[in-house]
C-alpha positions in Angstrom: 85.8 -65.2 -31.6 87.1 -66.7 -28.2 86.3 -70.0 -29.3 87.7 -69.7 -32.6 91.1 -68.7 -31.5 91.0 -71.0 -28.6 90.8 -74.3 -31.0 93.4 -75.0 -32.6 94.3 -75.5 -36.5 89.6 -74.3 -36.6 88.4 -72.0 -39.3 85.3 -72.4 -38.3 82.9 -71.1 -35.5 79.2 -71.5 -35.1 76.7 -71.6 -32.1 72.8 -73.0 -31.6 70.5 -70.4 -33.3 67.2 -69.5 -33.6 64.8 -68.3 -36.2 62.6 -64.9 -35.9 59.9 -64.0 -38.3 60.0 -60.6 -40.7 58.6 -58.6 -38.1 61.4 -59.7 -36.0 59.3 -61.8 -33.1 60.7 -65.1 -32.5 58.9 -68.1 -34.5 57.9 -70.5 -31.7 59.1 -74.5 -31.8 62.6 -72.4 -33.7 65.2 -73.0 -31.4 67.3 -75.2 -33.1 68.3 -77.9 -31.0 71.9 -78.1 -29.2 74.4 -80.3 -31.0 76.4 -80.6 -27.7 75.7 -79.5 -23.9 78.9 -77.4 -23.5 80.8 -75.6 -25.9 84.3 -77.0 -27.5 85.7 -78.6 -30.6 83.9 -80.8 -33.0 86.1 -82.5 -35.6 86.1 -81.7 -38.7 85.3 -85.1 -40.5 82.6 -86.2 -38.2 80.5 -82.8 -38.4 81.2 -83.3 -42.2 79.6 -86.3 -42.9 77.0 -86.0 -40.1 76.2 -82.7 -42.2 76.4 -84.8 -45.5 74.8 -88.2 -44.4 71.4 -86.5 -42.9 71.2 -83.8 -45.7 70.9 -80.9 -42.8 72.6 -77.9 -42.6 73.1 -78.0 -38.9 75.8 -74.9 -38.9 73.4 -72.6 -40.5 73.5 -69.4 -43.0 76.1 -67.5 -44.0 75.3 -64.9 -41.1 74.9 -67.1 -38.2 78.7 -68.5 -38.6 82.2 -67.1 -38.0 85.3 -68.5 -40.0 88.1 -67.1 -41.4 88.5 -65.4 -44.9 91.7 -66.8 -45.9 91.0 -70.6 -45.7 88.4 -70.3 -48.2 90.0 -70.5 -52.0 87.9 -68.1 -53.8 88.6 -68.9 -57.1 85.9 -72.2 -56.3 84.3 -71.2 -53.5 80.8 -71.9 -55.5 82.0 -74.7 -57.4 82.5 -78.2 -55.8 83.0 -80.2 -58.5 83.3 -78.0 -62.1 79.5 -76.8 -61.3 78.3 -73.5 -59.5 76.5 -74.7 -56.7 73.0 -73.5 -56.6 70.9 -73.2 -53.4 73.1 -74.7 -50.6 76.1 -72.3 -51.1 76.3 -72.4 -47.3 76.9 -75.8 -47.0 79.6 -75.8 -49.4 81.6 -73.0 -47.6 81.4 -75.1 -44.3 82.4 -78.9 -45.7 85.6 -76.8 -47.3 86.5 -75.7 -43.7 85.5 -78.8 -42.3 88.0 -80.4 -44.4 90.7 -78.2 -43.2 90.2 -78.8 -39.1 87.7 -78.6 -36.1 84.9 -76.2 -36.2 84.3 -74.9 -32.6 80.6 -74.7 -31.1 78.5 -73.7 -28.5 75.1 -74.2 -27.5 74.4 -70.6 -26.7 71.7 -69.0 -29.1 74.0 -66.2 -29.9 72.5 -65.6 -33.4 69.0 -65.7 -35.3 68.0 -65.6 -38.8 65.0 -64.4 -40.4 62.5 -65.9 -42.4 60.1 -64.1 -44.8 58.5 -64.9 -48.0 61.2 -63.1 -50.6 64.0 -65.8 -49.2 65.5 -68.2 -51.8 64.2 -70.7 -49.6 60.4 -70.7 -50.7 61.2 -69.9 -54.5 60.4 -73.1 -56.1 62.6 -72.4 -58.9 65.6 -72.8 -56.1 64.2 -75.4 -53.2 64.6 -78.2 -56.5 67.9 -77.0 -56.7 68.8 -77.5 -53.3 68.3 -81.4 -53.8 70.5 -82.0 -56.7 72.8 -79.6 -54.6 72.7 -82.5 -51.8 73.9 -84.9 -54.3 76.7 -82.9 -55.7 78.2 -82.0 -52.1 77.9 -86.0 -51.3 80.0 -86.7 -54.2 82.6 -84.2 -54.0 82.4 -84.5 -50.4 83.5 -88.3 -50.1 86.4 -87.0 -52.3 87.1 -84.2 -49.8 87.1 -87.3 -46.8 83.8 -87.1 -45.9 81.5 -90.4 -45.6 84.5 -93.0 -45.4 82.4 -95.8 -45.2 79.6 -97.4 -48.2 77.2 -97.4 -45.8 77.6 -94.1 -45.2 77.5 -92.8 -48.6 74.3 -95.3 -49.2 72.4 -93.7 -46.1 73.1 -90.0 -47.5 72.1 -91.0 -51.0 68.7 -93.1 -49.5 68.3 -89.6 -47.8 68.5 -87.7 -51.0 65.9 -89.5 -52.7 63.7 -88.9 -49.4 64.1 -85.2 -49.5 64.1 -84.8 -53.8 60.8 -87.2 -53.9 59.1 -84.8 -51.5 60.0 -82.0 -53.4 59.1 -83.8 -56.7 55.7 -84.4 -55.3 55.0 -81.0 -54.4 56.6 -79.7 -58.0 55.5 -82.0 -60.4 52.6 -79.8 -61.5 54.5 -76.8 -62.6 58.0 -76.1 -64.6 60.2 -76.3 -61.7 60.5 -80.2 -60.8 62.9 -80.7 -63.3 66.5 -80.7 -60.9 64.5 -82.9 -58.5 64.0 -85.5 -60.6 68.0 -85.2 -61.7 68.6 -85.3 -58.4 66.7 -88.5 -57.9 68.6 -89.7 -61.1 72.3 -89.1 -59.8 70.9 -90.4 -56.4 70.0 -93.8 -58.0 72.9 -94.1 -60.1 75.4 -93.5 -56.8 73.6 -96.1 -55.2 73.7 -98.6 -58.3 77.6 -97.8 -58.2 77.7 -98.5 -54.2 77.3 -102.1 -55.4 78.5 -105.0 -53.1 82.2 -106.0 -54.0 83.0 -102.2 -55.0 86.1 -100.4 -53.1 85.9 -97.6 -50.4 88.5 -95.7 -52.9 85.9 -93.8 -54.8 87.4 -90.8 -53.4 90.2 -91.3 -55.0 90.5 -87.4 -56.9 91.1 -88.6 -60.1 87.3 -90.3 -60.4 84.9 -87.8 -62.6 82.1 -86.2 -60.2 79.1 -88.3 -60.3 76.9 -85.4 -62.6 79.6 -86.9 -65.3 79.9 -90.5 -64.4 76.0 -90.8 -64.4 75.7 -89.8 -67.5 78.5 -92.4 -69.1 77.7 -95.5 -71.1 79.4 -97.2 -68.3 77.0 -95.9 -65.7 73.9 -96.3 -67.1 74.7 -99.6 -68.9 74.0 -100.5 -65.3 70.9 -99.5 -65.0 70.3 -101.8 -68.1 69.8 -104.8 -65.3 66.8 -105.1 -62.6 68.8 -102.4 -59.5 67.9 -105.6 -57.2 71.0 -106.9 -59.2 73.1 -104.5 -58.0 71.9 -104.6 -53.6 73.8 -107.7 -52.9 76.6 -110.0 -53.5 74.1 -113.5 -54.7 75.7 -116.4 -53.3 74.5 -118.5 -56.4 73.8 -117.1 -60.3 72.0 -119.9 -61.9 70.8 -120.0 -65.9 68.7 -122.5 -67.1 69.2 -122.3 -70.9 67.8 -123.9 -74.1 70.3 -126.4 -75.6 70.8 -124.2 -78.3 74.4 -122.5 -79.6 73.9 -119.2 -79.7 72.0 -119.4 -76.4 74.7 -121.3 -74.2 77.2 -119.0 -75.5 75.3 -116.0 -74.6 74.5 -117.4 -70.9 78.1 -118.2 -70.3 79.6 -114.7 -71.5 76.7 -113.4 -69.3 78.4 -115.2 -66.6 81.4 -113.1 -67.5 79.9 -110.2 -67.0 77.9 -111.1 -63.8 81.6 -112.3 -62.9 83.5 -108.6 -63.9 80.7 -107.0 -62.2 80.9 -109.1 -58.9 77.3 -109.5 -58.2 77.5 -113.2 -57.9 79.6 -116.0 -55.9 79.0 -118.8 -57.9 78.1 -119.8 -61.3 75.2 -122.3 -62.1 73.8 -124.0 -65.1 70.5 -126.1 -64.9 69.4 -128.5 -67.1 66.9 -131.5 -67.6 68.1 -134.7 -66.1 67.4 -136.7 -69.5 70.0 -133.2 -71.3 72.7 -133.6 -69.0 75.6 -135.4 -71.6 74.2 -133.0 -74.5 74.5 -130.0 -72.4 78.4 -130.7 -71.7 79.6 -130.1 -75.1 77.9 -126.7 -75.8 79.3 -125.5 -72.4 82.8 -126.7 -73.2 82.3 -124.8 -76.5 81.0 -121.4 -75.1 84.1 -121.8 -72.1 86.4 -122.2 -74.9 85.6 -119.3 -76.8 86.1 -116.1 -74.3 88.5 -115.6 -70.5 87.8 -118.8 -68.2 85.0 -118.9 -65.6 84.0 -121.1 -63.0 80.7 -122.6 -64.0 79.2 -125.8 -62.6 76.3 -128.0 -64.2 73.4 -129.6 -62.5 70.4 -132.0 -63.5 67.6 -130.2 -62.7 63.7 -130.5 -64.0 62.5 -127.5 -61.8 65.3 -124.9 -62.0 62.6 -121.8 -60.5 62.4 -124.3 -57.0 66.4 -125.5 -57.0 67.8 -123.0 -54.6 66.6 -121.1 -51.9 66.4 -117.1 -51.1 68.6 -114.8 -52.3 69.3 -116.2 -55.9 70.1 -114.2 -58.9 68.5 -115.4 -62.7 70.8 -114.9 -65.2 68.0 -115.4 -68.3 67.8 -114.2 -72.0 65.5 -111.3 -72.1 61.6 -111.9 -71.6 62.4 -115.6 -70.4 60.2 -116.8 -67.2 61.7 -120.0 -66.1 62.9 -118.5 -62.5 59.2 -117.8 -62.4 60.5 -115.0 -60.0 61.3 -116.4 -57.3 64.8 -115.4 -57.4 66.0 -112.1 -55.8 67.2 -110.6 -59.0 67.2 -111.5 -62.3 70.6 -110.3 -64.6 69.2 -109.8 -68.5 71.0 -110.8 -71.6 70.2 -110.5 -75.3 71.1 -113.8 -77.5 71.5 -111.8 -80.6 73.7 -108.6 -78.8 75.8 -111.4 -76.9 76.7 -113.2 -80.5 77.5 -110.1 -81.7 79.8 -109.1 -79.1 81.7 -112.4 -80.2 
């Protein structure tokens, strides 16, 4: 209580802690170790996202923490994002205060919690819970100012999947496994939208909460592509099509979209030294017919050995001429691309 009313603008006090079994006797190796050597503030932002970015509760349970009843809005205390929170209902309570100010700590043990087999905690039904929890608190939490940085927001999704393929594992033979494998869903989908060239402003408030966007056309037309397509920005997309119509003009609007998806640099066409002239027209012709890109053309006889690693394929469906040795290859359908037109 000191603490608290010593830091200012905190609604939030919590101390090191320890765990005792139901008899009461202290569980050895317990002792939770000290965030800091002496006690003080700990702001607000950087105790959220250390919370959010490791997956670890490191303020504790409801009963180990102090903090003040009227910064918490109870209308939505549960619900982060339109959706009761399940399992970590902790967790949520403290990234809301977090949000507010400074929490104030100390490494004293000045509380302990109990562990015994009737605790939410070993119920099955709940630890699955607990990892699409993570996922949901991420996401509202980068809204909330947690996790400014992509590489933030990757790390606690990569942890995510750590933690839900654990539980998946140790699940998958009974009925409970289901929110684990959600949770490694929404996990994969916020890392596919965490794609090179994409803004720092998805915390903007107005953006849907991922358990909505994953589930969007828009979304998972992404995961549509190889995910190796969405891990880096290629310096070089290069297509080696057929000279045929309907297939130029469905590698140059996939050009478009590897261009409105900013995966690649440049643009590349390949084609046999002896096809060069014939190539030029049908190029012009598929440019002419949808928005302007940048697309150069080069002789080549062995397009799968003309560049060097990272390169991205842009090929029709099912075609093998990048003999994969490119670091991604981006997938288009002749027929769904003529269509489009």
């Amino acid at each position: 209580m000191r603490g608290l009313e010593a830091t200012p603008g905190a609604a939030l006090a919590f101390s090191r802690r320890s765990l005792i079994d139901q008899d009461g006797r202290p569980v050895a190796g317990h002792e939770f170790p000290a965030l800091r050597d002496r006690p003080g503030a700990i702001a607000g932002p950087e105790l959220g996202t250390s919370m959010l970015e490791t997956c670890t509760n490191v303020v504790g349970e409801l009963s180990t923490a102090l903090f003040r009843r009227d910064a918490l809005p109870v209308a939505t205390m549960w619900e982060p994002d339109g959706r009761r929170i399940d399992s970590l209902t902790d967790v949520k309570i403290w990234l809301e205060l977090l949000a507010q100010g400074p929490a104030f700590y100390t490494p004293r043990v000045l509380s302990r919690f109990r562990v015994h087999p009737g605790q939410n905690s070993m119920n099955p039904w709940m630890t699955a819970r607990a990892e699409r929890d993570w996922v949901r608190l991420i996401d509202s939490g980068i809204r909330q100012g947690f996790l400014p940085e992509q590489a933030q927001r990757r790390r606690a999704y990569a942890r995510v999947l750590q933690h839900a393929t654990a539980r998946l594992a140790s699940l998958v033979d009974g009925p409970d496994y289901g929110p684990a494998l959600e949770a490694l869903y929404l996990s994969t989908a916020a890392l596919v939208e965490l794609r090179p060239g994409a803004a720092d402003d998805v915390a903007d408030p107005a953006v849907e909460p991922l358990w909505v966007r994953a589930h969007r056309p828009e979304l998972r037309g992404r995961l549509d592509q190889q995910l190796e397509v969405w891990t880096r920005l290629f310096p070089i997309a290069l297509a080696a099509p057929a000279l045929d119509r309907a297939e130029m003009r469905a590698t140059v609007q996939a050009f478009r979209d590897v261009t409105s998806a900013v995966v690649a640099e440049k643009l590349v066409i390949a084609v046999p030294s002896a096809s060069l002239e014939a190539a030029v027209p049908l190029i012009e012709e598929a440019l002419a017919e949808g928005s302007d890109v940048d697309v150069e053309l080069v002789p080549s006889d062995d397009p799968a050995g003309l560049l060097v690693h990272p390169w991205l394929a842009v090929a029709p469906r099912g075609a093998r001429w990048h003999l994969d040795r490119c670091a991604g290859v981006w997938t288009f359908d002749v027929s769904a691309s003529a269509a489009r037109r």
